[in-house]
C-alpha positions in Angstrom: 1.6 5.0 23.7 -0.7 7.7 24.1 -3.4 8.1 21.6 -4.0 11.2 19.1 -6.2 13.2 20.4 -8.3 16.4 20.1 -5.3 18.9 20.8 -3.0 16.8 18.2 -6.2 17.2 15.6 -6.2 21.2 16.7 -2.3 21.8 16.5 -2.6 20.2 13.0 -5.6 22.3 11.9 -3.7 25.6 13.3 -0.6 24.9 11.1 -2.8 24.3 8.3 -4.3 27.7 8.7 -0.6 29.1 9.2 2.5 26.6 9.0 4.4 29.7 10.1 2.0 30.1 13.4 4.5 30.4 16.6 4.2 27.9 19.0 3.9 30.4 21.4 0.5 31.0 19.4 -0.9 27.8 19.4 0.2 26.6 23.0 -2.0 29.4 24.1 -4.6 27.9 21.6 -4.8 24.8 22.8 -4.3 25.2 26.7 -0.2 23.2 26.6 3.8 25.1 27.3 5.1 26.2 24.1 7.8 23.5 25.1 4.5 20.5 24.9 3.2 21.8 21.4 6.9 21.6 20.0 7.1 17.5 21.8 3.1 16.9 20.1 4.7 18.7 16.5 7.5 16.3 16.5 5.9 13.7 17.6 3.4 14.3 15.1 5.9 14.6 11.9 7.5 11.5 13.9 4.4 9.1 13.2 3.9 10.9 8.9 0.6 13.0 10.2 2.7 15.7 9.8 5.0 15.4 6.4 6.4 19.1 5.9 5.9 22.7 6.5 5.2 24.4 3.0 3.7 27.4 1.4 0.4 27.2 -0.8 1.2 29.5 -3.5 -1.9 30.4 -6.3 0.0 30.6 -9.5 -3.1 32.0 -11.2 -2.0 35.0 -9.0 0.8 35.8 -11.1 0.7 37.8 -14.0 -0.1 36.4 -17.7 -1.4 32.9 -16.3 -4.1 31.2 -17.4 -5.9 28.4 -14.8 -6.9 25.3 -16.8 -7.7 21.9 -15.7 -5.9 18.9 -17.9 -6.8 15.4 -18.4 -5.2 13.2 -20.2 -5.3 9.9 -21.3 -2.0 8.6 -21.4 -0.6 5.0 -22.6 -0.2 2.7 -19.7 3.8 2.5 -19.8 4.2 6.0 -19.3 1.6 7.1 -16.9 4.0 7.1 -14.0 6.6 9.5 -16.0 3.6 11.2 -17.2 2.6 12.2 -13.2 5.8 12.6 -12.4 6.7 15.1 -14.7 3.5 17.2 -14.3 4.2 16.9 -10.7 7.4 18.4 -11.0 6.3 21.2 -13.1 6.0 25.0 -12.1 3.0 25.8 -13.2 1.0 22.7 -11.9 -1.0 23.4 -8.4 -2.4 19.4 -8.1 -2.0 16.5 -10.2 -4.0 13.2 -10.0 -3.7 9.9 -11.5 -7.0 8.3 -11.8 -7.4 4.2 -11.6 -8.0 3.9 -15.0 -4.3 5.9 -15.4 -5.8 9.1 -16.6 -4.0 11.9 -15.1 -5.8 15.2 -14.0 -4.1 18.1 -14.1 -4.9 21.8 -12.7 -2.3 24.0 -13.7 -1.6 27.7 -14.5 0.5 28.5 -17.5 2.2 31.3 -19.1 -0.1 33.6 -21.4 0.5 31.1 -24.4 -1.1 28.7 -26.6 -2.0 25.6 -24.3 -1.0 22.7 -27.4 2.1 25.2 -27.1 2.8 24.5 -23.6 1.6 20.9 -23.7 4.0 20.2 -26.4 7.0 21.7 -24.7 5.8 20.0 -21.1 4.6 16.3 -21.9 5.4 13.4 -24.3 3.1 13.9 -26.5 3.7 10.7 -28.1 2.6 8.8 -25.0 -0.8 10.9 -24.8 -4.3 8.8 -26.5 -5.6 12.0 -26.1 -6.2 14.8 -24.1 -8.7 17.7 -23.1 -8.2 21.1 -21.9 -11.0 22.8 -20.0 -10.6 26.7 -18.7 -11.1 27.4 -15.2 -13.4 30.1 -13.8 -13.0 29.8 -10.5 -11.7 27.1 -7.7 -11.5 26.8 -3.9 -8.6 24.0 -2.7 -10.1 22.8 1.2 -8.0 20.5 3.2 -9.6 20.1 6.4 -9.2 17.1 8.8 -11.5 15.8 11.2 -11.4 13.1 14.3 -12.7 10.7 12.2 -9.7 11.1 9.3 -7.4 11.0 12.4 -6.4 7.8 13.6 -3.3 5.7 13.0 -3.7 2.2 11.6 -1.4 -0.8 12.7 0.9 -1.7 9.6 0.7 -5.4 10.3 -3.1 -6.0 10.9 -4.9 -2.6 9.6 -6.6 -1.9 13.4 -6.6 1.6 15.2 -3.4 2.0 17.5 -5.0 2.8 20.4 -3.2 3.7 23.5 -1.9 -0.2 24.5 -0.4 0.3 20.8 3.6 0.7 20.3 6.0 2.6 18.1 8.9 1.5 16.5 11.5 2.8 14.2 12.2 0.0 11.5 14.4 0.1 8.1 14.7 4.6 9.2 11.2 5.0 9.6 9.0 5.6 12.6 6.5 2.7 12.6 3.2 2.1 14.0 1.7 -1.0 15.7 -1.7 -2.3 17.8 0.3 -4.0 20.3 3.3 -5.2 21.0 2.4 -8.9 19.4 2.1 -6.8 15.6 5.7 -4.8 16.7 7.2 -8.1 17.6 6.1 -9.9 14.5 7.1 -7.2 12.0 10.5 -6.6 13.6 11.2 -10.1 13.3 9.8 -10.3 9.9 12.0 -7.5 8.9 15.0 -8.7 10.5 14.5 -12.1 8.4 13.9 -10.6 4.8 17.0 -7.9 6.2 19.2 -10.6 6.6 18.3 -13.0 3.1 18.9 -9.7 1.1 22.7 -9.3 2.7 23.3 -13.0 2.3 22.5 -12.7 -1.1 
């Protein structure tokens, strides 16, 4: 398998820049065919470095928003739904769930009271409390560097390297160390596949 290397780490930083950059564009970038930066881009969305193609919109853009950041403290029961739902929201640019189950929230609502908005938005009955604090200005930054960019073996946690070995197992497109880990997970699988449809 051949390892990710420099040109993988500068294809995925071009498409950061521009998702809608033409391969055309960054083959001349990076010194490959068009046809070789579309085989690295697959291969790439293949192994999850890669997990869609999307738009970063700034809702604070439109008109009548305001940018706030939330955090709330939310029962423990519901803090999955919680995320979820502000997830799912329009008006929400990031969402985090903290360990302790607080959820962070930077959103941009409509031109309207926020306990308003809250109210309308969130359970407030599953809420210990919350805080809203007004935004003056924010940068989002998602870089990636060679360091960040290295696949891990799902059976032992070491780098694949290029004796490593790829597999697609249960629909999705695993990676392995060597072919010892690949072996042993397949098998593994294949076991726990087979007690759940004898069940």
């Amino acid at each position: 398998m051949r390892d990710l290397d420099e040109t993988d780490l500068e294809i995925v930083r071009l498409l950061q820049e521009d998702a809608r950059r033409p391969y055309s564009e960054i083959a001349d970038a990076v010194g490959l065919s068009p046809p070789a930066v579309s085989d690295r881009v697959s291969r790439l969305e293949e192994l999850g470095v890669i997990r869609q193609f999307t738009i970063d919109v700034d809702r604070t853009a439109f008109r009548n928003r305001q940018p706030l950041v939330l955090r709330l403290e939310v029962t423990p029961a519901a803090v999955e739904r919680v995320f979820e739902d502000l997830r799912d929201l329009e008006a929400t640019e990031h969402v985090f769930q903290l360990l302790d189950g607080t959820i962070l929230a930077h959103v941009a609502i409509p031109d309207e009271p926020v306990h308003v908005w809250l109210r309308e938005h969130v359970d407030l009955e599953v809420l210990e409390g919350y805080e809203v604090t007004p935004l003056a200005r924010y940068e989002w930054s998602v870089g990636v560097s060679p360091a960040d960019f290295a696949l891990s073996c799902v059976v032992c946690g070491n780098d694949v390297g290029s004796d490593g070995a790829i597999s697609q197992v249960g629909g999705e497109t695993r990676a392995f160390c060597c072919e010892t880990c690949k072996a042993s997970f397949e098998a593994e699988y294949e076991r726990l596949e087979q007690g759940v449809n004898e069940d």
